[in-house]
C-alpha positions as CSV (number, residue, x, y, z in Angstrom):
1,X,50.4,35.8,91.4
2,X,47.6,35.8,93.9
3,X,49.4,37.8,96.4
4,X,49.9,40.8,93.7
5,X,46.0,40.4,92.7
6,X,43.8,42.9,95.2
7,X,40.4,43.2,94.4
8,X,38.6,46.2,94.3
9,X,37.0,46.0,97.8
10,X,40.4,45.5,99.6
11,X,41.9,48.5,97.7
12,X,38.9,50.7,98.7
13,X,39.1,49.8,102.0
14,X,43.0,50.2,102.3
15,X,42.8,53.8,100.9
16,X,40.2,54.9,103.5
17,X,42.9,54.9,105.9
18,X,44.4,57.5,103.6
19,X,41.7,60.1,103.6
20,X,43.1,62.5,106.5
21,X,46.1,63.9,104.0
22,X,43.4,65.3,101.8
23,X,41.0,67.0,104.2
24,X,41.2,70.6,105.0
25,X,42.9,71.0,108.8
26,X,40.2,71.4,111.4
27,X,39.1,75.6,111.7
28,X,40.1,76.9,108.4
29,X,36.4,76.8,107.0
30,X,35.2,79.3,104.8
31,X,32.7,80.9,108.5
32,X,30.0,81.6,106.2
33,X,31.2,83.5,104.2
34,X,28.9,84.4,100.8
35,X,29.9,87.0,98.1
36,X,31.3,89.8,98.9
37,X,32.2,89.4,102.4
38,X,36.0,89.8,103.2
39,X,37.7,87.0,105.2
40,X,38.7,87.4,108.8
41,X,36.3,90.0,109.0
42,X,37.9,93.0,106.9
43,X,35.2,94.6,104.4
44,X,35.5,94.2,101.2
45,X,37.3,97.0,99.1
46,X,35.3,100.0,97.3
47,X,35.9,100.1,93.7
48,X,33.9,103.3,93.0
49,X,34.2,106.7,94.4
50,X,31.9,107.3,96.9
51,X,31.0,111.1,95.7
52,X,31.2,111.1,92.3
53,X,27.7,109.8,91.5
54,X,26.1,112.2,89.0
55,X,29.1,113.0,87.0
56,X,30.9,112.1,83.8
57,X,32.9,109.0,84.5
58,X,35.0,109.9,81.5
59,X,35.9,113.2,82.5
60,X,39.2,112.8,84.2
61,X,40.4,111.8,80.3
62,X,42.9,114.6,78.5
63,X,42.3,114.9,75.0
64,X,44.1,117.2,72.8
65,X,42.7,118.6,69.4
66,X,44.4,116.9,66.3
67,X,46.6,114.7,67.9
68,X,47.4,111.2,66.1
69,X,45.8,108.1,67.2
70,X,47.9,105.2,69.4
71,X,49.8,103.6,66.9
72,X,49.2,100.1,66.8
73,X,51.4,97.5,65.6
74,X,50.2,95.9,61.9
75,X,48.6,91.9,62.2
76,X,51.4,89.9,60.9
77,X,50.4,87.1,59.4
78,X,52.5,83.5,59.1
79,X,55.4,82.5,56.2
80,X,52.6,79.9,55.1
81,X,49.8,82.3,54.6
82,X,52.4,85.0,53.3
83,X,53.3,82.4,50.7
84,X,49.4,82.4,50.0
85,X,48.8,85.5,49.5
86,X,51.8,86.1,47.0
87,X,50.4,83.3,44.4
């Protein structure tokens, strides 16, 4: 019995050992990196057109007159609330 009882001491000093397998490998920290900085020193992508400050974002969207909406499937409820709403 005593040999299977460790106290908590010898068990934290055992799994010290262990500690390497959960470290990052040396050289792959983040090099300073804050917000929108790319990695490996590639700039970060533009997600706006550059010349297009002044005008109507919504302008590149074709409407035509009296055409139906989207159609959009109905909410469908569950048997138990079905059973419910018939009562």
């Amino acid at each position: 019995m005593d040999k299977k009882v460790r106290t908590f001491a010898e068990r934290e000093t055992a799994s010290k050992g262990n500690l390497r397998i959960h470290q990052e490998p040396l050289g792959t920290n983040n090099n300073n990196n804050q917000g929108n900085q790319g990695g490996r020193n590639n700039a970060p992508a533009r997600v706006y057109a550059v010349g297009r400050v002044g005008t109507d974002p919504d302008a590149n969207v074709v409407t035509v007159p009296g055409a139906a909406p989207v159609a959009r499937a109905p909410y469908r409820l569950a048997p138990s609330e079905m059973k419910e709403l018939a009562k």
